[in-house]
PAMI-570567 format. One record per residue (C-alpha): residue number from 1; x negated, y, z negated. Coordinates in Angstrom, 2 decimals. Example, Ala and Ser with C-alpha at 12.3 -4.5 7.8 and 13.67 -1.06 7.14 Angstrom:
BEGIN
<1,<-12.30,-4.50,-7.80>>
<2,<-13.67,-1.06,-7.14>>
This chain:
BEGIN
<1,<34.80,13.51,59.30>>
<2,<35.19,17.12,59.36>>
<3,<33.95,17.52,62.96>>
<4,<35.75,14.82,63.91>>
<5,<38.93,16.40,62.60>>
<6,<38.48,19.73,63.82>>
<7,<38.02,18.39,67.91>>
<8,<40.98,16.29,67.42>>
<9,<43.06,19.33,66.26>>
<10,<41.22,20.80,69.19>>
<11,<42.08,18.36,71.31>>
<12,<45.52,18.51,70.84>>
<13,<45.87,21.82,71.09>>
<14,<44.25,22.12,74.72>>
<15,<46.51,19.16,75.57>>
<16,<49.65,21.37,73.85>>
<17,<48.63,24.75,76.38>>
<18,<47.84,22.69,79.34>>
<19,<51.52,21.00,78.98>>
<20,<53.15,24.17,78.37>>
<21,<51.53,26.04,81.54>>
<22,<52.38,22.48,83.85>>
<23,<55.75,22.97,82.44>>
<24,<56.32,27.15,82.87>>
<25,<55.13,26.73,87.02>>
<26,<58.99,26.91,88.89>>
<27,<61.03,26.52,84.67>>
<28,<64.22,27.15,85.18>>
<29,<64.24,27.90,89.32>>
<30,<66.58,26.43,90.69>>
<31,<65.05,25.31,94.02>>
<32,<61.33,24.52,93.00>>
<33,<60.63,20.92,93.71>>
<34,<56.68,19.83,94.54>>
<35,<57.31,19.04,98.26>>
<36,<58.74,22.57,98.90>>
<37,<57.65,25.08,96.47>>
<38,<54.49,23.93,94.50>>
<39,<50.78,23.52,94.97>>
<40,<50.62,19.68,94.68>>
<41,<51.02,19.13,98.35>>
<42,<49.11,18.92,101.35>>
<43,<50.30,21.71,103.90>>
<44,<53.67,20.16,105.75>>
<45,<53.47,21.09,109.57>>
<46,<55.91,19.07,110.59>>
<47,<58.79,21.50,108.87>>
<48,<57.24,24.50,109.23>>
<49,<55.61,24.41,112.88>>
<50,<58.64,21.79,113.63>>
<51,<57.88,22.57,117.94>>
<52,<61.43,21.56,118.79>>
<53,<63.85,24.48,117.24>>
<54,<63.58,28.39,116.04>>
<55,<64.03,28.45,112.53>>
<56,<65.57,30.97,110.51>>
<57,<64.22,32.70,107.83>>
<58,<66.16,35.50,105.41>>
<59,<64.73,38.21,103.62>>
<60,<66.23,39.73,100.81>>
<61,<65.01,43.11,99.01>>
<62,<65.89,45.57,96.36>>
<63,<66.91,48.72,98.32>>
<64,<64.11,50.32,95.94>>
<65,<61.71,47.68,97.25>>
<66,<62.77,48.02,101.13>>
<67,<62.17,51.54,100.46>>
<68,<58.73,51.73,99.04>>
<69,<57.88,49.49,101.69>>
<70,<58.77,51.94,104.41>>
<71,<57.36,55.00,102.68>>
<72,<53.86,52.86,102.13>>
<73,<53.82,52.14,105.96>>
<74,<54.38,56.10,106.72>>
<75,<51.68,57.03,104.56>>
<76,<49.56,54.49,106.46>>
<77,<50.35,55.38,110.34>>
<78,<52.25,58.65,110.41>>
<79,<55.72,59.77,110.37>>
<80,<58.10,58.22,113.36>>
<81,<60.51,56.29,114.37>>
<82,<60.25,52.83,112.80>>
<83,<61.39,50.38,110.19>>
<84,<65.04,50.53,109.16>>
<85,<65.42,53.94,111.16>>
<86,<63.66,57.29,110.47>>
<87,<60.58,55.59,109.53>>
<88,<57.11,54.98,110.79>>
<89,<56.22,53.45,113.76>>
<90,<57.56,55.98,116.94>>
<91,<54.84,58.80,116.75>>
<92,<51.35,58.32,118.09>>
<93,<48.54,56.08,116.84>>
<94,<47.44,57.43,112.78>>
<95,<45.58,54.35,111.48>>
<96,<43.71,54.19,108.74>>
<97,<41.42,52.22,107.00>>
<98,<44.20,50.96,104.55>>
<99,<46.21,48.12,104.74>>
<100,<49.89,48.14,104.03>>
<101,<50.65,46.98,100.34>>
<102,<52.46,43.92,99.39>>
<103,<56.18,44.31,98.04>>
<104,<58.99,42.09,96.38>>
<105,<61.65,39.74,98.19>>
<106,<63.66,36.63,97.62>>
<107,<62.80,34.40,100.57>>
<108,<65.47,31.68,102.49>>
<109,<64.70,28.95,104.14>>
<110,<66.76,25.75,105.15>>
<111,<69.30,26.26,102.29>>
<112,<66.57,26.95,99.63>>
<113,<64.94,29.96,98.12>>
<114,<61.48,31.44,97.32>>
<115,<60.89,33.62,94.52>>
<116,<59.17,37.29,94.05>>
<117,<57.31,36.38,97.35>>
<118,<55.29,38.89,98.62>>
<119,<55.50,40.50,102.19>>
<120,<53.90,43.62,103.84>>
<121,<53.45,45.12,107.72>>
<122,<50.22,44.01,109.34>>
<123,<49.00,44.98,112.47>>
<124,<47.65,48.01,114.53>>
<125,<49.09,49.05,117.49>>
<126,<52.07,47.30,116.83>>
<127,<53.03,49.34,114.11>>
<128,<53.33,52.56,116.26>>
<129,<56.01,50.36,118.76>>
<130,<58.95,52.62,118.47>>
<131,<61.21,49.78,117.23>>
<132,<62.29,47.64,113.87>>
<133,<60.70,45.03,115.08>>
<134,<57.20,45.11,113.19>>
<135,<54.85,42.58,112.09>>
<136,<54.67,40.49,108.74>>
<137,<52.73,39.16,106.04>>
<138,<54.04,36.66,103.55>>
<139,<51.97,35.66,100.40>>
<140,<53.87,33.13,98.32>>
<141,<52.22,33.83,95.19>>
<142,<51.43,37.54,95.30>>
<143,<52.97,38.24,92.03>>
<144,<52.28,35.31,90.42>>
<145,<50.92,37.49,87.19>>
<146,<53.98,39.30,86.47>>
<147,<56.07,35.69,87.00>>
<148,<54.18,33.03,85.65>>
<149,<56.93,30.88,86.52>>
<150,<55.80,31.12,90.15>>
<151,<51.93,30.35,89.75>>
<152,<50.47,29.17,92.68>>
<153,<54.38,29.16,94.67>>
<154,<53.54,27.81,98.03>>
<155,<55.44,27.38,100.94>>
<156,<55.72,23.57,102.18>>
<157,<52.19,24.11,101.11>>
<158,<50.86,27.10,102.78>>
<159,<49.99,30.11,100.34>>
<160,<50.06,32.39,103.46>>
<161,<52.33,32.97,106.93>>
<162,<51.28,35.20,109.42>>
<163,<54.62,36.87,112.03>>
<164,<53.94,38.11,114.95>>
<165,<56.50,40.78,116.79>>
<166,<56.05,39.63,119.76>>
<167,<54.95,43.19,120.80>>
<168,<56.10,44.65,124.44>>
<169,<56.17,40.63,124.91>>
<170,<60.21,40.14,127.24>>
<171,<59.89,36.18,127.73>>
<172,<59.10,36.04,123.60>>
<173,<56.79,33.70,124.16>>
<174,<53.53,34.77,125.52>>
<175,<51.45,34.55,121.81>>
<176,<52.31,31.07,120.98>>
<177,<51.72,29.99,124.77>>
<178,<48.21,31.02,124.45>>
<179,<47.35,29.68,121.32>>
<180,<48.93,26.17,122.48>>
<181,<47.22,25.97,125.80>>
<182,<44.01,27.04,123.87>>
<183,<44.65,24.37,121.14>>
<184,<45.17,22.44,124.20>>
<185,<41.70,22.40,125.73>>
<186,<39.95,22.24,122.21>>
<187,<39.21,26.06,121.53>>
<188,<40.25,26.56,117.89>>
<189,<43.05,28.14,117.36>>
<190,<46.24,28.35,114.79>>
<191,<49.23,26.30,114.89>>
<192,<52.55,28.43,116.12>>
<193,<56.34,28.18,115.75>>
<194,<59.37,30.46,116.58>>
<195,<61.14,32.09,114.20>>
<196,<64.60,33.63,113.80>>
<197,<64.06,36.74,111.00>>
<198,<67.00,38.38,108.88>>
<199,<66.74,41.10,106.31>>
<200,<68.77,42.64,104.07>>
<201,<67.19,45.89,103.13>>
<202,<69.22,45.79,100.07>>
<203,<72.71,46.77,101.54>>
<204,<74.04,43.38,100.95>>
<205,<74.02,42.75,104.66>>
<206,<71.78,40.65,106.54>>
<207,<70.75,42.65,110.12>>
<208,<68.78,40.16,112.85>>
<209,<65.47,41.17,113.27>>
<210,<64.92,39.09,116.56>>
<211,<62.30,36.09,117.10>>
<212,<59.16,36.16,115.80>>
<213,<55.77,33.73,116.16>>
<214,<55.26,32.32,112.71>>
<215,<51.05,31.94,112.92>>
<216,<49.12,29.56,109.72>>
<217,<46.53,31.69,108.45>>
<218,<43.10,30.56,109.54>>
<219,<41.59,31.22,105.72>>
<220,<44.73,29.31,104.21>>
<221,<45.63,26.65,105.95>>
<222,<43.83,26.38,109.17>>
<223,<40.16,25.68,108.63>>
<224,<40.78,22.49,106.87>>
<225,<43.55,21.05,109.26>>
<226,<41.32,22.05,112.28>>
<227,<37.89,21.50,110.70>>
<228,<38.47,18.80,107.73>>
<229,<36.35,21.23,105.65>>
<230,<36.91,25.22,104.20>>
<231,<33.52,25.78,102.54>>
<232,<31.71,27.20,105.42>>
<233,<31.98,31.39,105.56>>
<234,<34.82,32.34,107.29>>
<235,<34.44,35.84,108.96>>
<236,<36.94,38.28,110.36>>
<237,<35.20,40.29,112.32>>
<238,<36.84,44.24,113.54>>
<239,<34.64,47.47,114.22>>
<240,<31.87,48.16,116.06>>
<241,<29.66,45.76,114.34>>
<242,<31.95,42.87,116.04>>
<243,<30.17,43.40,119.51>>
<244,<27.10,41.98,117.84>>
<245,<25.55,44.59,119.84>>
<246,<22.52,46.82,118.46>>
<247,<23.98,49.49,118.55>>
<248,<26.37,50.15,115.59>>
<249,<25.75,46.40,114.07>>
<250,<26.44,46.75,110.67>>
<251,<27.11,43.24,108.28>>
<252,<29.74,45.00,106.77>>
<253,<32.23,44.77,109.53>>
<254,<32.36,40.66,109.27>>
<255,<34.51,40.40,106.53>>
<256,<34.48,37.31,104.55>>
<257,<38.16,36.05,104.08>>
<258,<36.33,33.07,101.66>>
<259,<33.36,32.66,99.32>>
<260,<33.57,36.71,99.48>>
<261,<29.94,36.83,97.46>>
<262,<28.69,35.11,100.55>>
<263,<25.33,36.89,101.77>>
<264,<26.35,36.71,105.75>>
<265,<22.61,35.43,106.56>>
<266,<24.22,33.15,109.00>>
<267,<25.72,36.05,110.99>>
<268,<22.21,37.91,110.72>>
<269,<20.33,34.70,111.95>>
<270,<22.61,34.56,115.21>>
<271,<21.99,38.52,115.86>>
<272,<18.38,38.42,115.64>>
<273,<18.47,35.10,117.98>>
<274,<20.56,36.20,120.43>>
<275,<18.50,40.11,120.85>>
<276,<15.21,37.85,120.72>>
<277,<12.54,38.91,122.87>>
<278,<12.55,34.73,124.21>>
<279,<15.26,35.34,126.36>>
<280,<13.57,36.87,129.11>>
<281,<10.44,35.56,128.50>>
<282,<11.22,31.62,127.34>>
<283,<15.04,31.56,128.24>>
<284,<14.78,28.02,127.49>>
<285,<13.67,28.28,123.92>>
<286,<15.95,31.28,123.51>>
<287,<19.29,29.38,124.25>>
<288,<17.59,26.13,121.98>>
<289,<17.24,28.54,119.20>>
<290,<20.76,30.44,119.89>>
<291,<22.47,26.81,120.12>>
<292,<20.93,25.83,116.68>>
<293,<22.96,28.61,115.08>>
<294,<26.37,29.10,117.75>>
<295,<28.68,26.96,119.33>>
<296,<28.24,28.44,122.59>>
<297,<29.34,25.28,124.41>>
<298,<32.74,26.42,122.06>>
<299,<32.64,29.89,123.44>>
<300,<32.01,29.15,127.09>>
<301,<35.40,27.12,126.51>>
<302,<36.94,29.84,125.24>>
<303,<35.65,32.21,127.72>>
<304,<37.14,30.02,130.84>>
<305,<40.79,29.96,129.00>>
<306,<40.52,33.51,128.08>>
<307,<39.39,34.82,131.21>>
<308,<42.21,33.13,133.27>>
<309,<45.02,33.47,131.73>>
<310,<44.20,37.17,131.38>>
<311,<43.96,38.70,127.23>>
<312,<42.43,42.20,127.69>>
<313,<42.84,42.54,123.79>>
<314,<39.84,40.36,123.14>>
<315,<36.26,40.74,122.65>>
<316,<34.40,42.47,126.23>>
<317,<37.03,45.23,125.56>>
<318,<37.96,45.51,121.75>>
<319,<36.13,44.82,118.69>>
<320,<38.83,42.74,116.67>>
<321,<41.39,39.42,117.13>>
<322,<38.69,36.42,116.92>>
<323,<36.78,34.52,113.92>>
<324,<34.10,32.94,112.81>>
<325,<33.70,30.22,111.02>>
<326,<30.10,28.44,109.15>>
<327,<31.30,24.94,109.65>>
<328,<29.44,22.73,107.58>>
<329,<29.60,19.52,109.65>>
<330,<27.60,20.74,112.27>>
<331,<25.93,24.01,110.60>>
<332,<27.49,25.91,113.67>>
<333,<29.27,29.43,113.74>>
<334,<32.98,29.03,115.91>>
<335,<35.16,30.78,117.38>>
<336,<38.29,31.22,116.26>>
<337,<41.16,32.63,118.67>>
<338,<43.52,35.05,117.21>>
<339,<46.32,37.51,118.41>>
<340,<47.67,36.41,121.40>>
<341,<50.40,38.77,122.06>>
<342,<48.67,40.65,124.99>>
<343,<47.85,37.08,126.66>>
<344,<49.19,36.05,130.02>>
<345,<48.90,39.77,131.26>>
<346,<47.13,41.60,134.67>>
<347,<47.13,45.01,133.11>>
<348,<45.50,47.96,134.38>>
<349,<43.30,50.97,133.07>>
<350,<41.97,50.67,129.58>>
<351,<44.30,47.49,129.67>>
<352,<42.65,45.65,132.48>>
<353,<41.59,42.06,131.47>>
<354,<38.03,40.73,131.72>>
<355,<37.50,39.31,135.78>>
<356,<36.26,35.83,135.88>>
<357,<32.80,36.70,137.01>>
<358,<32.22,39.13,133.62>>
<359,<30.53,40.94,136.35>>
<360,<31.53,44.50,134.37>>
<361,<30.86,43.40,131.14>>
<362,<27.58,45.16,129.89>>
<363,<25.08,44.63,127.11>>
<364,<27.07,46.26,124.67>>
<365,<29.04,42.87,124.98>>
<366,<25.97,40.83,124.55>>
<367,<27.90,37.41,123.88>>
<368,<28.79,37.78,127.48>>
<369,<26.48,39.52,129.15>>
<370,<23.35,37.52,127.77>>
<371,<25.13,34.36,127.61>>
<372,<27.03,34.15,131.07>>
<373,<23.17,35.82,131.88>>
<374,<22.03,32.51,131.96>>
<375,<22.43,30.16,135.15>>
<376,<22.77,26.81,132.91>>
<377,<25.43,28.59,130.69>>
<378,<27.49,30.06,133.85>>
<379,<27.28,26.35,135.49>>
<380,<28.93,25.12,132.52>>
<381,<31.50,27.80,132.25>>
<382,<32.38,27.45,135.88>>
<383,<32.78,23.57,135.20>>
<384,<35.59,24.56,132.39>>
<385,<36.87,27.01,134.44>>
<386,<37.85,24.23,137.06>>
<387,<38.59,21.72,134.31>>
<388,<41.21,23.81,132.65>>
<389,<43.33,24.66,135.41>>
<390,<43.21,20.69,136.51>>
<391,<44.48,20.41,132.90>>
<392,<46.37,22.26,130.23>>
<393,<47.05,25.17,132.68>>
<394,<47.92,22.90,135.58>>
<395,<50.84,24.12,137.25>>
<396,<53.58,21.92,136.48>>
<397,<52.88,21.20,133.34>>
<398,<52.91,24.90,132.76>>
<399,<56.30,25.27,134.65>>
<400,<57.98,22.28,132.53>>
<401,<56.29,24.24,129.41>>
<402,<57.75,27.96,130.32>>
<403,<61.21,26.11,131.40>>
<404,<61.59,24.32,127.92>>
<405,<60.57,27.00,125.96>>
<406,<62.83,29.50,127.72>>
<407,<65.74,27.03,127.28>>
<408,<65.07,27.01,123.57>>
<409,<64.85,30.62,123.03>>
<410,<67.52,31.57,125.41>>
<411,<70.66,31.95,122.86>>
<412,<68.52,33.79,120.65>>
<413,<67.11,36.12,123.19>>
<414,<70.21,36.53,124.02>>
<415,<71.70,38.18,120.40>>
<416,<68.18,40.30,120.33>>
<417,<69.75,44.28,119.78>>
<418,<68.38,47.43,121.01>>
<419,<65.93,48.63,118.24>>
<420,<64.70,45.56,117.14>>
<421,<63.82,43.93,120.27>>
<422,<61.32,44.26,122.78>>
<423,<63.74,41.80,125.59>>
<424,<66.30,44.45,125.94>>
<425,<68.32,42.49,127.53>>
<426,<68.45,38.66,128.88>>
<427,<68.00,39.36,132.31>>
<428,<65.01,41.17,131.07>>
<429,<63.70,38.11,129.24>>
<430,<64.56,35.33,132.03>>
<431,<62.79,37.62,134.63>>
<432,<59.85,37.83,132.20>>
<433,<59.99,34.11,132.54>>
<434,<59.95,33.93,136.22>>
<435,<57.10,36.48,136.08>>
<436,<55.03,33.93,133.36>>
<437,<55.87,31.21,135.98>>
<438,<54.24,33.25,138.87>>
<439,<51.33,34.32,136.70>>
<440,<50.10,30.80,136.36>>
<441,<50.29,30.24,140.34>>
<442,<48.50,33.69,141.00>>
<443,<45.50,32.51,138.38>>
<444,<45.11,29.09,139.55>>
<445,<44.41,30.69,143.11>>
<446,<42.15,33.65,141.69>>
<447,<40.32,30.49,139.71>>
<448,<39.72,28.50,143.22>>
<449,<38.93,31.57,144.99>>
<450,<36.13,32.32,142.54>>
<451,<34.57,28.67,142.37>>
């Protein structure tokens, strides 16, 4: 009877804690509901990547807050020209190894608020672009431990947003392109929307910060949507290590954005397969044992969309912007497209973009080199090349595409202000249409030229 007793009182008391904690999560916020704020909801896309408007969302900070954010990013890239004026991001390139911390705001979004959410700079190059106009990183529940009232605060159900600048980008909309014309022709990649951003760096006063490409985060959101599953390792690849050549591989620059005690013997299987002696001697076995572990059909995909519409920030030329991800249905490591911005672009110099023949791309680039190596592989990559531009890059679909999209953005191009814009100007950004427009013609040639 005792026992019996004592687990009842037990009982009770778990039931007592678990009630109180249910009850704490959004107590007395005004705004939480569980379709917008809470974690009892499946990710909405249809508000948040809504295709057929630019939001708007407004930040709020502390002048204390807006502050420390500014001083965190100088101490991170250098002194400069850059947030808010007479901060970082004019001088020359200063990374470091450090990522930008996150910092308090009240968040606004179709009439309703967010609380305490957190939101930092992300970003490289973009960060030393001379301008306001920097890229963000919102976590929804980043202070959850000092308010409890916000445990697990989620966006429509995302825990994580990605904004892109739209860096040295003057028709706004070269990032999202790519990743829809990608999505498009089934190469994974994250679901996009545009987005008006405000902030009030604590003056009272909201400033426009210009458009932006809100991005899902591929370890949030984005593997299950795309995948149906998130318990394969996700990696994000960046360093020399990335190249998966042998010279500088080192496991510990594919980070693990999930099960981060992970041992990575997936990524080491694929290395030693793909620098197997078999490929010269038993190509045959060599791309049956590489296919066991990689979706190369996947990247040849990838490699055919990439390749034509022209993204020299990509692997072949730097060591960052894709992922990988273990998915369990199939036991197969993907690719995962990501960063966009530089998409859509003929370049020159250190900024060229891969040719279509990956005739310059050497074994230090041995997912190329070995791959498009083989005469099976580059048959099948030719066939995609063809098949895409008959496609999702066909011309007028394209043209309808750019002309809808430049009709949507155009009144908000249009208030874009010196400082915090890299349009400068609407007959800047409709010419940087035009230009998109022509790009797509000139590619579709260079495609049928090459086949």
């Amino acid at each position: 009877m005792k026992n019996i007793l004592y687990i009842l009182i037990l009982s009770f008391l778990l039931f007592s804690c678990k009630k109180e904690i249910y009850v704490e999560y959004g107590e007395g916020i005004a705004d939480w509901n569980i379709d917008t704020h809470s974690n009892d909801v499946s990710p909405n896309y249809d508000v948040v990547f809504n295709q057929s408007k630019v939001h708007r969302i407004d930040i709020v900070f502390t002048s204390d807050n807006w502050n420390d954010m500014q001083d965190d990013l100088e101490d991170i890239v250098g002194s400069g020209g850059g947030p808010g004026g007479g901060g970082p991001g004019g001088g020359g390139p200063n990374f470091s190894d450090q990522t930008p911390l996150y910092f308090e705001c009240q968040f606004f979004f179709n009439d309703l608020e967010w609380y305490h959410v957190g939101v930092r700079y992300k970003g490289n190059s973009s960060l030393n672009a001379n301008s306001n106009k920097l890229p963000l990183r919102f976590q929804f529940d980043e202070f959850e431990d000092q308010y409890p009232e916000i445990t697990n605060q989620r966006f429509y159900g995302f825990k994580e947003l990605s904004m892109g600048s739209n860096f040295m980008d003057q028709s706004i909309m070269r990032d999202k392109t790519a990743s829809d014309v990608f999505r498009d022709f089934g190469v994974p990649a994250v679901q996009t929307a545009f987005y008006e951003i405000w902030i009030d760096n604590g003056s009272g006063t909201a400033e426009y910060y210009g458009v932006y490409t809100m991005n899902e985060v591929v370890f949030d959101s984005f593997l299950f949507d795309y995948f149906g599953s998130e318990t394969g390792n996700c990696y994000k690849p960046d360093g020399d290590g990335a190249t998966f050549s042998t010279t500088g591989f080192d496991l510990d620059d594919f980070y693990l954005k999930n099960n981060e005690t992970g041992d990575k013997s997936d990524i080491l299987e694929m290395y030693d397969i793909l620098h197997a002696s078999n490929r010269t001697t038993n190509p045959e076995q060599w791309r049956t044992d590489l296919e066991s572990v990689f979706d190369v059909d996947g990247f040849l995909r990838y490699l055919a969309v990439n390749n034509t519409i022209q993204n020299w920030d990509t692997y072949g030329k730097m060591t960052h912007n894709y992922y990988l991800y273990h998915d369990p249905a199939d036991d197969l490591l993907k690719w995962i497209v990501w960063d966009n911005n530089e998409a859509f672009n003929d370049g020159s110099g250190n900024k060229a973009p891969i040719s279509l023949s990956m005739s310059e791309v050497g074994t230090d680039w041995p997912l190329i080199n070995y791959i498009i190596g083989q005469e099976e592989y580059e048959s099948i990559y030719k066939n995609y090349l063809e098949s895409f531009i008959n496609s999702s890059f066909e011309y007028n679909r394209m043209d309808e595409l750019y002309t809808e999209r430049a009709s949507l953005l155009y009144d908000s191009a249009s208030e874009e202000r010196n400082g915090y814009s890299f349009v400068n100007g609407i007959a800047n950004f409709s010419s940087a249409v035009a230009t998109l427009k022509a790009h797509c013609s000139s590619r579709i040639t260079a495609v049928l030229n090459y086949l």
